[in-house]
ZAFI-166967 format. One record per atom (N, C-alpha, C, O): residue in three letters; z, x, y. Coordinates in steps of 0.001 Angstrom, whole numbers, padded with zeros to 6 digits, always signed. Layout:
// residues N
AlaZXY/...
This chain:
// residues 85
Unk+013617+172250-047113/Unk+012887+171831-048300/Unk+011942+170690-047913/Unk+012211+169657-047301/Unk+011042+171017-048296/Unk+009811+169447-047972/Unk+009188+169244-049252/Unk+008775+170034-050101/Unk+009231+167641-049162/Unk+009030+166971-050451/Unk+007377+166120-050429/Unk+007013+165309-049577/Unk+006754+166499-051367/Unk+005314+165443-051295/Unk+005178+164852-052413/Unk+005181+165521-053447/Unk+005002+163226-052446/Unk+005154+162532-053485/Unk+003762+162234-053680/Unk+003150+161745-052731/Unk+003125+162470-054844/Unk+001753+162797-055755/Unk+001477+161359-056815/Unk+002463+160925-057411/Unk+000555+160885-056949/Unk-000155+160420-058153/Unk-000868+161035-058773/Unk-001764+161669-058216/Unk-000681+161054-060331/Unk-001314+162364-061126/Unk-001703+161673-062510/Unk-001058+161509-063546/Unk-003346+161239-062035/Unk-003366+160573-063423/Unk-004287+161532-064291/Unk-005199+162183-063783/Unk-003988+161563-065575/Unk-004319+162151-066812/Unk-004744+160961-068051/Unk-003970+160101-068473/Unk-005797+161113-068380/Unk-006352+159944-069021/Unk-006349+158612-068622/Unk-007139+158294-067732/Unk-005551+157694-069147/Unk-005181+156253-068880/Unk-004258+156121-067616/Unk-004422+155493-066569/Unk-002941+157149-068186/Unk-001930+156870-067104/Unk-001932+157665-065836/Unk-002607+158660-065572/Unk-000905+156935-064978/Unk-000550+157859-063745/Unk+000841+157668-063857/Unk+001527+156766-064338/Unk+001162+159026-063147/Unk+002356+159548-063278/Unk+002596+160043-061741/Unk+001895+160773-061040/Unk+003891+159358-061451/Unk+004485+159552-059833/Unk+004962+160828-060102/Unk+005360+161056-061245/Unk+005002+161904-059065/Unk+005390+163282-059350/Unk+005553+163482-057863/Unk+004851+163022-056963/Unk+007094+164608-057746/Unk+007491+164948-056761/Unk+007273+166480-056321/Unk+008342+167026-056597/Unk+006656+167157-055929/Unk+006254+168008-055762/Unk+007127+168846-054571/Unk+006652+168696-053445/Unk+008119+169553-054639/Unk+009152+170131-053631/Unk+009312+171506-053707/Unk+009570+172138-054731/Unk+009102+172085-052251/Unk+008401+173401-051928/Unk+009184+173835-050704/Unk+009630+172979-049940/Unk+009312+174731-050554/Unk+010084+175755-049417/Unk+009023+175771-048293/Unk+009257+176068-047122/Unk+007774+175398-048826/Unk+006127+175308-047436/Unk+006011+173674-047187/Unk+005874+172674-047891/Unk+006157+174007-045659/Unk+005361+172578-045545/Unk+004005+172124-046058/Unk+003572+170974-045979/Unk+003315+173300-046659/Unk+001989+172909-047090/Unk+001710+173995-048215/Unk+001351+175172-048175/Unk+002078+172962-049404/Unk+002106+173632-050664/Unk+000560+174174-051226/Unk-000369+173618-050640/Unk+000193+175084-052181/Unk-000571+175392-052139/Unk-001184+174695-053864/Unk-000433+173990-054538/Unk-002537+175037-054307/Unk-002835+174497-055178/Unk-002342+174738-056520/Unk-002537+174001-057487/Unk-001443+176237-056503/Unk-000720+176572-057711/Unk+000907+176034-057454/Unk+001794+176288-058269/Unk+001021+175662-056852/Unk+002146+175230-056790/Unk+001573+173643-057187/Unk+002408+173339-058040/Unk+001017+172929-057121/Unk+000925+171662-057585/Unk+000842+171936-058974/Unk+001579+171319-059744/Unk-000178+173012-059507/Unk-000480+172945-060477/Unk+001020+173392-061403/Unk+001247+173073-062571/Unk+001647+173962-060768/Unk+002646+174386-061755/Unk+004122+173354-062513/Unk+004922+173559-063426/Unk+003827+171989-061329/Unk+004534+171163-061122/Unk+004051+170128-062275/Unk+004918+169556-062934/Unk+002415+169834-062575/Unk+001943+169411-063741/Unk+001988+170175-065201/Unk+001883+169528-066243/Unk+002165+171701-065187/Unk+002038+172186-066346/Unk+003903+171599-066485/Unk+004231+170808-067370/Unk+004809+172098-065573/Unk+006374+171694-066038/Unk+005946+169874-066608/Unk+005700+169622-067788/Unk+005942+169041-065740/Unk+005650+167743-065954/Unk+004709+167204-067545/Unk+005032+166495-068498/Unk+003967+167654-067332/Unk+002884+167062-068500/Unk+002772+168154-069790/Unk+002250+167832-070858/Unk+003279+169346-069559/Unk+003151+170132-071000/Unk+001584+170183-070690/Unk+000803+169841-071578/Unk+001116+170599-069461/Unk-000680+171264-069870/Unk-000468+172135-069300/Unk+000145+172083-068233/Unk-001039+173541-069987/Unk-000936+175009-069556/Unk-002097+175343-068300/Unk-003283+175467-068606/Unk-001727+175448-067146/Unk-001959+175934-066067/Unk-003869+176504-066277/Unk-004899+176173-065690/Unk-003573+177463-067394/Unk-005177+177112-067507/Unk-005749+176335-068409/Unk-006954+176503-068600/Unk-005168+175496-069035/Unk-006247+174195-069226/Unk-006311+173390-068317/Unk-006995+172408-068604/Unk-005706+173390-066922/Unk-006347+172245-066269/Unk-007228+172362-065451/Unk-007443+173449-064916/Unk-007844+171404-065208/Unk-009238+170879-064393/Unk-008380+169839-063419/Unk-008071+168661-063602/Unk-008083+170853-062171/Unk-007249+169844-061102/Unk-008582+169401-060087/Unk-009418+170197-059659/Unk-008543+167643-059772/Unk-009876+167389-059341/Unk-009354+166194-057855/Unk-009086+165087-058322/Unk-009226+166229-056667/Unk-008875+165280-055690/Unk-011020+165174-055039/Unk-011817+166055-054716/Unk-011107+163977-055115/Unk-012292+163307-053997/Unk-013589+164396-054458/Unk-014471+164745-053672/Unk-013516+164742-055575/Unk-014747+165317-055780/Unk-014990+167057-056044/Unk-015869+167770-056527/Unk-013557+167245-055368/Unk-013048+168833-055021/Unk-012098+169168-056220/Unk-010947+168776-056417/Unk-013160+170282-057227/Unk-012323+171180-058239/Unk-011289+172113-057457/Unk-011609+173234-057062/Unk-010293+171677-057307/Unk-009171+172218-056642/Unk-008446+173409-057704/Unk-007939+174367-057120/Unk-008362+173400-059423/Unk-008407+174551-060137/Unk-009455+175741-059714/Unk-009133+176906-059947/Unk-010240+175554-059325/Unk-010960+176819-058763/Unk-010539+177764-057651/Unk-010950+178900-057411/Unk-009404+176854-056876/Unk-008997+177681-055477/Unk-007232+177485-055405/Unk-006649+176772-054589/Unk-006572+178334-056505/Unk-005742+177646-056798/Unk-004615+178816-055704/Unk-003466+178918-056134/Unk-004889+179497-054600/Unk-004305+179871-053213/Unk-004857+178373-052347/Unk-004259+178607-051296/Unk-005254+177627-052200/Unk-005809+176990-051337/Unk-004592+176164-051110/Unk-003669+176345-051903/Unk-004391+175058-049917/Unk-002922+174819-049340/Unk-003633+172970-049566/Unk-004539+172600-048821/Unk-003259+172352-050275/Unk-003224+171094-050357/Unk-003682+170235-048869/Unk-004322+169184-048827/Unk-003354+170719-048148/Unk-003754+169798-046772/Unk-004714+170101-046337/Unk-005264+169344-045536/Unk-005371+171487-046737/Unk-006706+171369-046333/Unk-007710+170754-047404/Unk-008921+170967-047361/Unk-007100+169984-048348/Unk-007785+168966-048935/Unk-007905+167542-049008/Unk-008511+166700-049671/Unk-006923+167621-047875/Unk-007092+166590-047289/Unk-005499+165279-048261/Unk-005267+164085-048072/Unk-004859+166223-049136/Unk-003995+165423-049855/Unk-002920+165324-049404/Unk-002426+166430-049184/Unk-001781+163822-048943/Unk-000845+163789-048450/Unk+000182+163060-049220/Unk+000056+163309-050419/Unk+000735+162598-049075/Unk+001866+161537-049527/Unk+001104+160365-050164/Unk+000534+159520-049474/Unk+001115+160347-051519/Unk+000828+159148-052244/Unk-000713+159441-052802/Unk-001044+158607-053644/Unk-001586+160306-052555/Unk-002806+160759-052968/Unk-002916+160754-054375/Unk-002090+161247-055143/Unk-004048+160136-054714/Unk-004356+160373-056119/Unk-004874+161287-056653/Unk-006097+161150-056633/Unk-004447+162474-057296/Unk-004833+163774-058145/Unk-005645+163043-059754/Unk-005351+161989-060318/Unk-006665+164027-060122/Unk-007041+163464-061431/Unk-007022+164855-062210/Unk-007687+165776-061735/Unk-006368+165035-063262/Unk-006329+165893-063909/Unk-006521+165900-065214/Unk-005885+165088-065886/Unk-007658+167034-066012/Unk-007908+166477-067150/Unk-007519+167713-067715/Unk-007539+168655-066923/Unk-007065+168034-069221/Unk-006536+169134-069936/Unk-005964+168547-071020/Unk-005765+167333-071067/Unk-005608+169498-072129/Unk-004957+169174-072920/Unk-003403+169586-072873/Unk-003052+170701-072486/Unk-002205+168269-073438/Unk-001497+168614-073549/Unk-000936+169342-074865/Unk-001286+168932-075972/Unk+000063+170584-074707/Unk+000424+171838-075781/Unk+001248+170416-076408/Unk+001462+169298-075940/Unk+001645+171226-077970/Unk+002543+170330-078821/Unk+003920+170679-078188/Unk+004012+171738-077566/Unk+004798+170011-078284/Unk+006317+170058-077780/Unk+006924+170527-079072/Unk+006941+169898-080130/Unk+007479+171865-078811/Unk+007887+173055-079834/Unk+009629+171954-079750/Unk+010065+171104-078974/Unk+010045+172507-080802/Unk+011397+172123-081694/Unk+012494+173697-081730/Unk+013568+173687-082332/
């Protein structure tokens, strides 16, 4: 199991997020799926964005070839769904 620890800010805040994967080099839906569990935003509302790079657009693409490692700041903008009862 390999673990990559993420900053994931959404509006104001950031949010530490652990991102743990069976690949040493997780791919961009796998991050993303780790924010829709985490934040309640549905996979396609987000706009996943590292250093300039719409990373929702290539969401097979493997995180390290974006250059994101341990402690990287992700910016993600979307709306969060209402929390059903």
């Amino acid at each position: 199991m390999h673990f990559l620890k993420l900053q994931v800010q959404h509006g104001g805040d950031i949010y530490e997020m652990i991102l743990s994967t069976n690949s040493n080099d997780p791919s961009v839906e796998e991050l993303q799926q780790l924010i829709e569990k985490q934040l309640n935003i549905p996979i396609d509302a987000q706009r996943v964005m590292f250093k300039g790079q719409n990373l929702h657009e290539k969401r097979q693409g493997k995180l390290r070839r974006y250059g994101i490692t341990n402690a990287s700041l992700i910016r993600v903008v979307g709306c969060k769904q209402p929390l059903r009862n």
